[in-house]
C-alpha positions as a Markdown table, in Angstrom:
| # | Residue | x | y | z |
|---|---|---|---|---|
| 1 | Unk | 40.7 | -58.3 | 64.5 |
| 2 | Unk | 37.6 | -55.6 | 64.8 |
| 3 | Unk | 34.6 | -57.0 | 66.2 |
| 4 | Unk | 32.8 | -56.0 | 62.9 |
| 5 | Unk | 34.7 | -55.3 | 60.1 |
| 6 | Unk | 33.2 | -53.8 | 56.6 |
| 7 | Unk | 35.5 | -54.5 | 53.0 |
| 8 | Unk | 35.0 | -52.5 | 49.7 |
| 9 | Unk | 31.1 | -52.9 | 50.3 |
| 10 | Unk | 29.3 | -52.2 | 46.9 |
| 11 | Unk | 25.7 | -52.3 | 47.8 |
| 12 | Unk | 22.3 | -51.6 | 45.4 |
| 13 | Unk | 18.8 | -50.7 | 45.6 |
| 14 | Unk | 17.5 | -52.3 | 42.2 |
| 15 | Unk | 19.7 | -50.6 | 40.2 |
| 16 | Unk | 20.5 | -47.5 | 42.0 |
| 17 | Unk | 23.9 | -48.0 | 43.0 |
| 18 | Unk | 24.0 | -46.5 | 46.9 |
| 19 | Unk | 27.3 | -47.8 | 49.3 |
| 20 | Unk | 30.7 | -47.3 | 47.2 |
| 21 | Unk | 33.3 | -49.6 | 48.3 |
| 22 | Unk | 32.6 | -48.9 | 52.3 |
| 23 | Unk | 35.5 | -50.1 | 54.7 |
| 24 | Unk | 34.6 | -49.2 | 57.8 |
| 25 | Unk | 35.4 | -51.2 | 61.5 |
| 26 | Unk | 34.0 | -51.4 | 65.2 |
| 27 | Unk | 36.1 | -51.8 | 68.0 |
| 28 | Unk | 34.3 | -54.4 | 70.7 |
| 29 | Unk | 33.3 | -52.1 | 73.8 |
| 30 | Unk | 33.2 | -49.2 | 71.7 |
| 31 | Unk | 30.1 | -46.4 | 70.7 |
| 32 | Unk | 31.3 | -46.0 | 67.4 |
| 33 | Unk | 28.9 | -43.6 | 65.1 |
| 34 | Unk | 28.6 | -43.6 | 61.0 |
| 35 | Unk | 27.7 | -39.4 | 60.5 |
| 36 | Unk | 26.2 | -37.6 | 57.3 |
| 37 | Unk | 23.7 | -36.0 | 56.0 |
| 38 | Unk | 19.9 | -37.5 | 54.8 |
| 39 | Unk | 20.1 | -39.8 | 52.1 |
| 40 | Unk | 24.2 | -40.5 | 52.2 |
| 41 | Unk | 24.2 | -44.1 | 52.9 |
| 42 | Unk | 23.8 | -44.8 | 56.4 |
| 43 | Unk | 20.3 | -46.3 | 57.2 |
| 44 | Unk | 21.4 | -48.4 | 54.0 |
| 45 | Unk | 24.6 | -49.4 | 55.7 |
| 46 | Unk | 23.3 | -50.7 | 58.9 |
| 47 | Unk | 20.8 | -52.7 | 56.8 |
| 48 | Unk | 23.3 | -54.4 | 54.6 |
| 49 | Unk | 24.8 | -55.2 | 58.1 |
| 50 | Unk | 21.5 | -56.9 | 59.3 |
| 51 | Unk | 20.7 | -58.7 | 56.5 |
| 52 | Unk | 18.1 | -56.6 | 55.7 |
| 53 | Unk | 16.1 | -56.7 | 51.6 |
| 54 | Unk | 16.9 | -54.1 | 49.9 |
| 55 | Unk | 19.4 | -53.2 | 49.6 |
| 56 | Unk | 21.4 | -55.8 | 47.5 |
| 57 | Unk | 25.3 | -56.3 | 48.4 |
| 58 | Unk | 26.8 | -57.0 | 45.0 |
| 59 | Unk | 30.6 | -56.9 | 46.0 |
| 60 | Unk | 32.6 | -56.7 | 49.2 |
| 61 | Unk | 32.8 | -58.4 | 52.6 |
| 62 | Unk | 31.5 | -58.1 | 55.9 |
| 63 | Unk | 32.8 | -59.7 | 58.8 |
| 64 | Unk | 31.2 | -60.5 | 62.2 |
| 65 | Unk | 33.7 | -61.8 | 64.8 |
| 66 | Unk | 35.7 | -63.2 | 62.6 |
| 67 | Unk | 32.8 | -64.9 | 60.7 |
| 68 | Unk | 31.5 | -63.4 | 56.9 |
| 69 | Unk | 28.3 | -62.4 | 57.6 |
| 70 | Unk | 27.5 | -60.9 | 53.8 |
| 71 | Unk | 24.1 | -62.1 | 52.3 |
| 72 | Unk | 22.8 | -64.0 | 55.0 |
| 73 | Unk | 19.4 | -63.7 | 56.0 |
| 74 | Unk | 18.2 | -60.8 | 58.0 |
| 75 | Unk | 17.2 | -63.5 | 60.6 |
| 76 | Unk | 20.2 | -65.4 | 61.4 |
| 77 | Unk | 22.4 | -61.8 | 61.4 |
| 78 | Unk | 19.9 | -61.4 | 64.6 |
| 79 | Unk | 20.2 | -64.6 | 66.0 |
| 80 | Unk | 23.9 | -64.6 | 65.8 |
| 81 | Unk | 23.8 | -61.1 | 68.3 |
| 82 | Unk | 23.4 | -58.0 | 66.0 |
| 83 | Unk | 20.9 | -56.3 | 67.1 |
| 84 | Unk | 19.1 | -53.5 | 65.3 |
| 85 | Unk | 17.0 | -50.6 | 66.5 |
| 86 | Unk | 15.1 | -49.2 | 62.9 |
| 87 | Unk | 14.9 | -45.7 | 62.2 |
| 88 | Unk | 11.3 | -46.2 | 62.4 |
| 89 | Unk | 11.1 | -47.8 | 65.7 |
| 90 | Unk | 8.9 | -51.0 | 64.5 |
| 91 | Unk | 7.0 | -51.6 | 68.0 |
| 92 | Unk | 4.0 | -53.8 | 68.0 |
| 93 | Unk | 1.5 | -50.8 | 68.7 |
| 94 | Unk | -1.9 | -52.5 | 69.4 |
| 95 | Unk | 0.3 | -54.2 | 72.2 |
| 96 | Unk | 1.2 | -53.5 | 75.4 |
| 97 | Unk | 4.6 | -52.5 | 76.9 |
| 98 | Unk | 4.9 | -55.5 | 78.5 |
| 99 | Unk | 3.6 | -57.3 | 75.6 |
| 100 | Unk | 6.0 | -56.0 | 73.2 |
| 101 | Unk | 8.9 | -57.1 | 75.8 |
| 102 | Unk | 7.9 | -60.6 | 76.3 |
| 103 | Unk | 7.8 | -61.2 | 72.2 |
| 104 | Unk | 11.7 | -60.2 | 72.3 |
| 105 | Unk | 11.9 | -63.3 | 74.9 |
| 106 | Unk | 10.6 | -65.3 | 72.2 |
| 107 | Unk | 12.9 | -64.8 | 69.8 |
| 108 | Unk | 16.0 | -64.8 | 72.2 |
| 109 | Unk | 14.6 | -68.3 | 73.2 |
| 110 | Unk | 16.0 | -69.5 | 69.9 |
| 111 | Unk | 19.5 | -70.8 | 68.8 |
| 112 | Unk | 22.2 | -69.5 | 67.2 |
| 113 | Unk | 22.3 | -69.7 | 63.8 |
| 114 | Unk | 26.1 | -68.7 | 63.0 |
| 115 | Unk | 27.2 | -71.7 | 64.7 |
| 116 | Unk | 30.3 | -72.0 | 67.4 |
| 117 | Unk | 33.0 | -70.5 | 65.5 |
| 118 | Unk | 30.8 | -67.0 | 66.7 |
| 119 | Unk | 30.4 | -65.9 | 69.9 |
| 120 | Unk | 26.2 | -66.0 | 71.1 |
| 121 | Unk | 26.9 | -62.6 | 72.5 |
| 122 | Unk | 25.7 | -60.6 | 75.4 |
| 123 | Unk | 23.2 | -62.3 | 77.6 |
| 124 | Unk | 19.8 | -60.4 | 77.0 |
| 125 | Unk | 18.3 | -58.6 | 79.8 |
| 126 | Unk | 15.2 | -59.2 | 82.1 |
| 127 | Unk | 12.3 | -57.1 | 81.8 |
| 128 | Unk | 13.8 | -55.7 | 85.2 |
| 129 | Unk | 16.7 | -55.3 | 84.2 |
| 130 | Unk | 15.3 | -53.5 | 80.7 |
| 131 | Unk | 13.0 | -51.1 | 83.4 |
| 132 | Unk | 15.8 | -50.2 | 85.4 |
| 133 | Unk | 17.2 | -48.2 | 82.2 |
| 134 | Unk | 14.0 | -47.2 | 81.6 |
| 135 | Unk | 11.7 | -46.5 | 84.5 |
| 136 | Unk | 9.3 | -45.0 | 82.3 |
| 137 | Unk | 8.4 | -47.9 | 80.7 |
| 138 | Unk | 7.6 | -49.7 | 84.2 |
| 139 | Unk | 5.4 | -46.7 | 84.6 |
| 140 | Unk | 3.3 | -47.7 | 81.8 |
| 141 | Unk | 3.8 | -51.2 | 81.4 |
| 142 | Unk | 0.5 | -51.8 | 80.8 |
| 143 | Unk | -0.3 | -49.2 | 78.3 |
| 144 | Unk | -0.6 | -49.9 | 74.4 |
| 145 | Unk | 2.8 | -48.6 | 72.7 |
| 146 | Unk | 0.9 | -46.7 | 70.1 |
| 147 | Unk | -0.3 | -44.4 | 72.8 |
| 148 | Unk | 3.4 | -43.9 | 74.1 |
| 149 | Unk | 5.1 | -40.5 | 73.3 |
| 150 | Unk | 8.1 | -40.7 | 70.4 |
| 151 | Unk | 10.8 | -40.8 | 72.9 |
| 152 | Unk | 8.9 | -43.3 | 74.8 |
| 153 | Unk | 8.3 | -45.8 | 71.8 |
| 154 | Unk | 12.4 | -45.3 | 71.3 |
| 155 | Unk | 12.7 | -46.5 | 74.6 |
| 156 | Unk | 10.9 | -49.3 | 74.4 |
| 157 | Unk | 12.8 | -50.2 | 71.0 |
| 158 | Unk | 15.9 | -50.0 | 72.5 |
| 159 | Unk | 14.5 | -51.5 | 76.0 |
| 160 | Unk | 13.4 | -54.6 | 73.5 |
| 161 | Unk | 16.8 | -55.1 | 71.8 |
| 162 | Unk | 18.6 | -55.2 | 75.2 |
| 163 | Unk | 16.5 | -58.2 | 75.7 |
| 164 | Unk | 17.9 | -60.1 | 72.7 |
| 165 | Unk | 21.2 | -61.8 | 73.1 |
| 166 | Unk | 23.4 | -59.1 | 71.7 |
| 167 | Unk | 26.8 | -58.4 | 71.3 |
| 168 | Unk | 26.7 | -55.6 | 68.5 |
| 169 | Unk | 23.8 | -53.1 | 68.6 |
| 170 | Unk | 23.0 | -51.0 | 66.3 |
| 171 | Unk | 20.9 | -47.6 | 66.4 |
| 172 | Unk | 19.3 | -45.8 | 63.5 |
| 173 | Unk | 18.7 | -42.6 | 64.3 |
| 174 | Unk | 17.6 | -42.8 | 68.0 |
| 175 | Unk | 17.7 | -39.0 | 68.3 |
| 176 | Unk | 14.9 | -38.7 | 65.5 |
| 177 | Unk | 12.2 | -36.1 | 66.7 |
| 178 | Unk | 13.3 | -36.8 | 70.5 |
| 179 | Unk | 12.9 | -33.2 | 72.7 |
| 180 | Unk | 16.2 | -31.9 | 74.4 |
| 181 | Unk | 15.6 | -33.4 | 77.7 |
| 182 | Unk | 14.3 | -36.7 | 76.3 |
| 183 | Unk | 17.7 | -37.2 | 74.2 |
| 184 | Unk | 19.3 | -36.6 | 77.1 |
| 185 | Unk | 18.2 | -39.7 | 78.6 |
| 186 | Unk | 18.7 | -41.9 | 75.2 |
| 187 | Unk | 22.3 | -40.7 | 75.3 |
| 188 | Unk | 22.3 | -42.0 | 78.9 |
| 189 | Unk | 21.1 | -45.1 | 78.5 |
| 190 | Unk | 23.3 | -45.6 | 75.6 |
| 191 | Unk | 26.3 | -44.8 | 77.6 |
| 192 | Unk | 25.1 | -47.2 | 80.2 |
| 193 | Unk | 24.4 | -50.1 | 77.5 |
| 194 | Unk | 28.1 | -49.7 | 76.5 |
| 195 | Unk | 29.6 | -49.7 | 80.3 |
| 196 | Unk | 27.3 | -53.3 | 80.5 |
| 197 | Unk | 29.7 | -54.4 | 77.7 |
| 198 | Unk | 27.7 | -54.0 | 74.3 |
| 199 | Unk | 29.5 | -52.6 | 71.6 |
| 200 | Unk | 27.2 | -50.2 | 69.4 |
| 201 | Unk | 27.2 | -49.2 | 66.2 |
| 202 | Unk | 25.3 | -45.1 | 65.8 |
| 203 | Unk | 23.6 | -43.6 | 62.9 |
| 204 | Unk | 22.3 | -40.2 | 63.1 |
| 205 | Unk | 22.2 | -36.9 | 61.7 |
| 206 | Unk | 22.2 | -35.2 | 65.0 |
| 207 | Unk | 26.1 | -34.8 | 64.7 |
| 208 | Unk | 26.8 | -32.8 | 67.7 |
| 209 | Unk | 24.9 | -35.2 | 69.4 |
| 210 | Unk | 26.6 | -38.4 | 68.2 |
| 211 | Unk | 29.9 | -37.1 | 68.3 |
| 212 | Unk | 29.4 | -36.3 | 72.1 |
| 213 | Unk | 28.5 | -40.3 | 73.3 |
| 214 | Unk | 30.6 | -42.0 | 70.7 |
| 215 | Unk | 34.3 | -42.9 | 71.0 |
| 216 | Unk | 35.2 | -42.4 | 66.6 |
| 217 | Unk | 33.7 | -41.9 | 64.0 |
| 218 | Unk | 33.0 | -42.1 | 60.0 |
| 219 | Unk | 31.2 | -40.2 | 57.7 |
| 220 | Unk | 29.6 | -40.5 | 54.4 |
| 221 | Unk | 28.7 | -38.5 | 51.8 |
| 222 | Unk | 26.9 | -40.3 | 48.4 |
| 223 | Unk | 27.5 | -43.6 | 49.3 |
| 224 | Unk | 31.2 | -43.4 | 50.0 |
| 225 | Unk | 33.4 | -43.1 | 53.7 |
| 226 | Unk | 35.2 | -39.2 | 53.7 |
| 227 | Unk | 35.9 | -39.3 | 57.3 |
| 228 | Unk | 37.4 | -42.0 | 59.9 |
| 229 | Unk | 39.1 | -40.7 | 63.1 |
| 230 | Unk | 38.2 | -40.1 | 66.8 |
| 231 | Unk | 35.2 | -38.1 | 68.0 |
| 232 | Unk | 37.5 | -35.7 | 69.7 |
| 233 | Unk | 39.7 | -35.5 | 65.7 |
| 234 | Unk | 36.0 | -34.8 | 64.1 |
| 235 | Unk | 35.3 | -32.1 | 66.5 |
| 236 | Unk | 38.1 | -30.3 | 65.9 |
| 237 | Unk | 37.9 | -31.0 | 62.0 |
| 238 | Unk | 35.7 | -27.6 | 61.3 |
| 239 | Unk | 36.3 | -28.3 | 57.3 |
| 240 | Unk | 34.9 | -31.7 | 57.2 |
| 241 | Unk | 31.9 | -31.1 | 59.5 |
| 242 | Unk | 31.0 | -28.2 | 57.8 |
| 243 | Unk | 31.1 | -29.6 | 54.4 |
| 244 | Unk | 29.5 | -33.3 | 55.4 |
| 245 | Unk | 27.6 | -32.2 | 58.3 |
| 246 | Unk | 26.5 | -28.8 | 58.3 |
| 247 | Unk | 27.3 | -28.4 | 62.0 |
């Protein structure tokens, strides 16, 4: 059994129909990233994953651990150790670093809401622990996130799910406007958050990027999965990534 696992997934914004019967699964331990090209389905994926309104799921299953996880609340899909890091970051910026850390205490302070038949998930992290991936952050602690950098606001977004109790994370597009040498260190941390024992789920459109951290991989194109195989099978798959992925 896959730690999360994805069945015919149908899924709607109003009446737009967007996800087209998506199977997809992730391994526990593994970095496994969902490829393709702006608007083909992903963000939209991850969020019908979270619990997230929109989009609607009208048909199909998803699985968490053994435990269906389809149409509950955005809230208790959190609480029960899926973690998601939005595309647009979604810090607190008229707060501090530090500020923005302790309100992630908060909310892993709270109980499970899947109940026992679920694991809790990954102990969260101190905010020593979240600094020692990030020593930029302790750098600037006490300056307001809105004044951070983009890749510094990513850090701190990632640096604030670590604190949760999480057993799947999942990224959308933490790549997004980053510099070279600033990805660089994303794609480090990430590697490090899955050696700790988190498994991680990857959007991104940064394909060469993706397919470099992760261990396999799925794309999608309008809503529906063309691609599932390892990140070493996609690399050497010139067709699809040309076609899908313009890379």
């Amino acid at each position: 059994m896959s730690l999360l696992e994805l069945e015919g997934v149908d899924a709607y914004y109003g009446e737009s129909h967007i996800l087209r019967a998506v199977s997809l699964s992730v391994e526990e331990g593994e970095i496994c990233a969902l490829l393709g090209r702006n608007g083909a389905g992903k963000t939209t994926t991850l969020r019908s994953i979270a619990g997230a309104k929109p989009p609607a799921v009208r048909d199909g299953r998803i699985t968490f651990d053994g435990t269906e996880v389809t149409g509950r609340a955005a809230e208790d899909v959190s609480m029960g150790g899926i973690s998601l890091v939005p595309e647009e970051r979604r810090i607190f910026a008229d707060l501090t670093v530090a500020e923005n850390l302790h309100l992630a205490d908060v909310a892993r302070n709270r109980s499970n809401t899947f109940g026992r038949s679920i694991r809790i998930g990954r102990d969260g992290m101190t905010t020593e622990e979240v600094f020692e991936f990030f020593p930029r952050l302790e750098e600037r602690d006490s300056q307001k996130a809105g004044t951070l950098s983009g890749g510094e606001q990513q850090m701190l977004a990632i640096g604030r799910a670590l604190k949760q109790t999480t057993e799947l994370m999942m990224l959308d597009e933490p790549y997004e406007g980053l510099a070279p040498q600033i990805i660089e260190a994303v794609e480090h941390a990430i590697e490090r958050i899955s050696d700790a024992g988190t498994t991680l789920l990857l959007v991104e459109q940064n394909a060469v990027a993706a397919i470099n951290i992760a261990d396999r991989c799925y794309v999608i194109d309008q809503g529906e999965i063309v691609f599932e195989g390892s990140a070493e099978e996609l690399r050497e798959d010139d067709e699809t990534r040309e076609r899908y992925l313009g890379v």
